[in-house]
N, C-alpha and C positions, 0 to 999 in steps of 0.2 A: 301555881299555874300562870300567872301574871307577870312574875319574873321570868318563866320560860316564853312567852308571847312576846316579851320585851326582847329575849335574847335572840330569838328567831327574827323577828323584824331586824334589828339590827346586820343579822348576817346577810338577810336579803337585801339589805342598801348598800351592805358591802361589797356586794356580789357585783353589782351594778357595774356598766364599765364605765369612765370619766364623762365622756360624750352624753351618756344619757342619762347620768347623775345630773352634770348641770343644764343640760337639756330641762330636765323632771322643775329642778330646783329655781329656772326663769320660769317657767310654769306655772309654778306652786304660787310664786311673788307676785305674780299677774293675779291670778285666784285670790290670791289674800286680799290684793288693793281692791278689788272688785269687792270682795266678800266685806271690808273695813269701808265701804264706801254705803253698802246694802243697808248695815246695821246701822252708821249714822242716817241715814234719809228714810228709810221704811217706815220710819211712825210719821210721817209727814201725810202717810194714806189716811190718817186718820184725824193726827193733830199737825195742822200746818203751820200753829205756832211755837213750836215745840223746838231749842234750840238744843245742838248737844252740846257740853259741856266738858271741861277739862275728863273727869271722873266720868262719863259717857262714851270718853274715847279709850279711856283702859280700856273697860271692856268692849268694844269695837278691834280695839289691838287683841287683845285675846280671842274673839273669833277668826281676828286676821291668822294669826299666831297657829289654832288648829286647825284652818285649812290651807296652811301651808303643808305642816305635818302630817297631815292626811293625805296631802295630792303624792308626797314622796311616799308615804307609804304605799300608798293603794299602787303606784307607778310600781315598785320595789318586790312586790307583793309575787309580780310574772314570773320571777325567781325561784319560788317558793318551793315547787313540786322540788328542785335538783339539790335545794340545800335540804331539804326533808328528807331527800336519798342518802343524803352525806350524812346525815345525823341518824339514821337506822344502820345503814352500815359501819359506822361506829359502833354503836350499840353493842349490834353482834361481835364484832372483833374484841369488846371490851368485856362483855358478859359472858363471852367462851375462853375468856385468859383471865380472871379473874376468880384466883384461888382461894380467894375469900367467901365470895360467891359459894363456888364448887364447898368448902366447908360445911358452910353455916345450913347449906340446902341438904348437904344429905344427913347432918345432924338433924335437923328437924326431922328429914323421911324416916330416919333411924328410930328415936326414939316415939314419934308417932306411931308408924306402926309395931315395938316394940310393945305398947302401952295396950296396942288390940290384938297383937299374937304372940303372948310373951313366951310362949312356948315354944315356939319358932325361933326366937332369940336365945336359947339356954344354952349357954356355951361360946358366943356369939361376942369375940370384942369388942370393947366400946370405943365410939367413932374418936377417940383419942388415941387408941392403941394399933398396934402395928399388926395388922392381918385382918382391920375390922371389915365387916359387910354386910348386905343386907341379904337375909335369907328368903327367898321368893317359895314359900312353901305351898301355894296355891294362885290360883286367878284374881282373886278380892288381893292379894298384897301386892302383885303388878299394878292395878288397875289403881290403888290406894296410893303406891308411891310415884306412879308418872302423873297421876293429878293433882301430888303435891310439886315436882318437879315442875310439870307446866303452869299452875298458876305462882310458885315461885318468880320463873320466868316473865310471867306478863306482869305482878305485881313490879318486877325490876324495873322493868321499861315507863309503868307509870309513876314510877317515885323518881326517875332519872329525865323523862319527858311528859309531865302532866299533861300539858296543853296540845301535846302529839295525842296523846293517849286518848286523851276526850275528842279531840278531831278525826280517829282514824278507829282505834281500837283493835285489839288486839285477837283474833281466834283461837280459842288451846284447840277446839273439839278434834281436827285433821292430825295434829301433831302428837295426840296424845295414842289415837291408833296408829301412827307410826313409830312411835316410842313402842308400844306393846306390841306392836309386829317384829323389831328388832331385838326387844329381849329375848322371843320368843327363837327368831333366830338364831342369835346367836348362844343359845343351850343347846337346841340341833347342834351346832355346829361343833363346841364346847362343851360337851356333858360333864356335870360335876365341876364346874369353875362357875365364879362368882363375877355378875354381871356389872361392866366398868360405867357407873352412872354417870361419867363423864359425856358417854356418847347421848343419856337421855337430854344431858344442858344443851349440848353441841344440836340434833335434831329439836326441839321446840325451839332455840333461839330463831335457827335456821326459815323453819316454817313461818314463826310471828315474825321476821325480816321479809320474807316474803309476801306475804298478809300484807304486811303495811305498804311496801315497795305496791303493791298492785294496786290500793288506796290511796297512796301518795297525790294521784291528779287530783282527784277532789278537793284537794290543801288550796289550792289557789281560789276558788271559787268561793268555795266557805269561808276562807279567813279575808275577802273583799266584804263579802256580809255583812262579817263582825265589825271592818272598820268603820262600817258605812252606817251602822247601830251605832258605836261609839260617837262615831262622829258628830249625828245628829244628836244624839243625847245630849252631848258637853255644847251643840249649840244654842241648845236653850236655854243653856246659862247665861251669854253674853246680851241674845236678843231677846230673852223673856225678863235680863232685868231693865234694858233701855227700853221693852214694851212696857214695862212697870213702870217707869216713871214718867213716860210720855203719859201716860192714864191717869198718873194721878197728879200731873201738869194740869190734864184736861179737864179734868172733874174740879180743880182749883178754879179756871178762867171760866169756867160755865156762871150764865149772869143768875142769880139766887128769887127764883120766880114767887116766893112764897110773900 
């Protein structure tokens, strides 16, 4: 997840056009000086003889440092919802041409439901052989193998995009009654032929594209949150350790009343 959050920020800086890259990036520089200026002087509210030092000002540069990176981010971030678009439509274009995919999924539906109607299968190629298929002998083995088709599907999308996935998340429940409404048609239409589970991949992609495309705004909104949590978290490090030693500067010069 943390490498896809990385990969995504990166696109969105990318995105960026010149002008307001270094527009963000004077910005950011201002913020930092201000910010490296904050963490040397702040313990002076308390101890006003407290000088900083060489090793004072590393970490001073280190808070300068992440809110530099922060201002580009969060600036970067307005981006987000269209490179989020660009990475679901992928998705789909990659998870509906991927014959690997299509394989290894209806192997699974295959012998899944072979395992709960083996009786339904006798006679029945195996998903290696040439003529194989899944025989739909009732409601429970439609209903069995479009709910392994569609959380195949949405399991894809969060092994390929964690950090999408836990941001937006994915819906089978819509896709999976229209996976079963088109089996359903196309035997009406088809009697006696065996249903091309290609179209079940192609419908749930479809749908959880859609799903996410409609959830996409929210991306920007949430993932400013997140930075703005990080942010302040990693700035405790720089200024709760020069609060730390201003303290116990202070607790050193205090005169020993006892």
């Amino acid at each position: 997840m943390i490498l896809d959050f990385f990969y995504i920020m990166m696109e969105c800086i990318d995105s960026m056009s010149v002008g307001a890259f270094w527009g963000t990036v004077l910005l950011a520089l201002l913020l930092g000086a201000l910010c490296w200026a904050a963490c040397s002087y702040y313990t002076l509210l308390w101890n006003k003889r407290f000088r900083v030092k060489s090793q004072h000002h590393l970490l001073c540069a280190i808070a300068a440092i992440l809110t530099v990176v922060f201002t580009v981010q969060y600036r970067a971030v307005g981006n987000l919802e269209y490179i989020v678009d660009g990475i679901i439509d992928n998705w789909y274009e990659y998870l509906t041409n991927d014959r690997n995919f299509h394989e290894e999924t209806y192997e699974l539906a295959f012998y899944t439901l072979e395992g709960e109607c083996p009786d339904a299968f006798r006679g029945v190629p195996e998903p290696d052989k040439s003529g194989s298929y899944i025989p739909f002998a009732n409601e429970d083995m439609i209903q069995a193998c479009v709910a392994i088709y569609v959380e195949e599907a949405c399991s894809n999308f969060s092994t390929q995009h964690p950090f999408l996935n836990w941001m937006l998340k994915a819906r089978p429940g819509i896709s999976q009654d229209e996976i079963e409404y088109d089996i359903q048609e196309y035997f009406l239409k088809n009697p006696g032929s065996s249903y091309p589970l290609g179209r079940a991949i192609d419908i749930s992609a479809e749908h959880i594209r859609v799903s996410l495309l409609e959830q996409s705004p929210r991306t920007v909104w949430k993932t400013r949150i997140i930075l703005i949590f990080l942010f302040l978290v990693m700035q405790l490090i720089p200024f709760g350790s020069i609060g730390y030693f201003a303290y116990e500067d202070w607790k050193t010069d205090r005169p020993d009343c006892t």
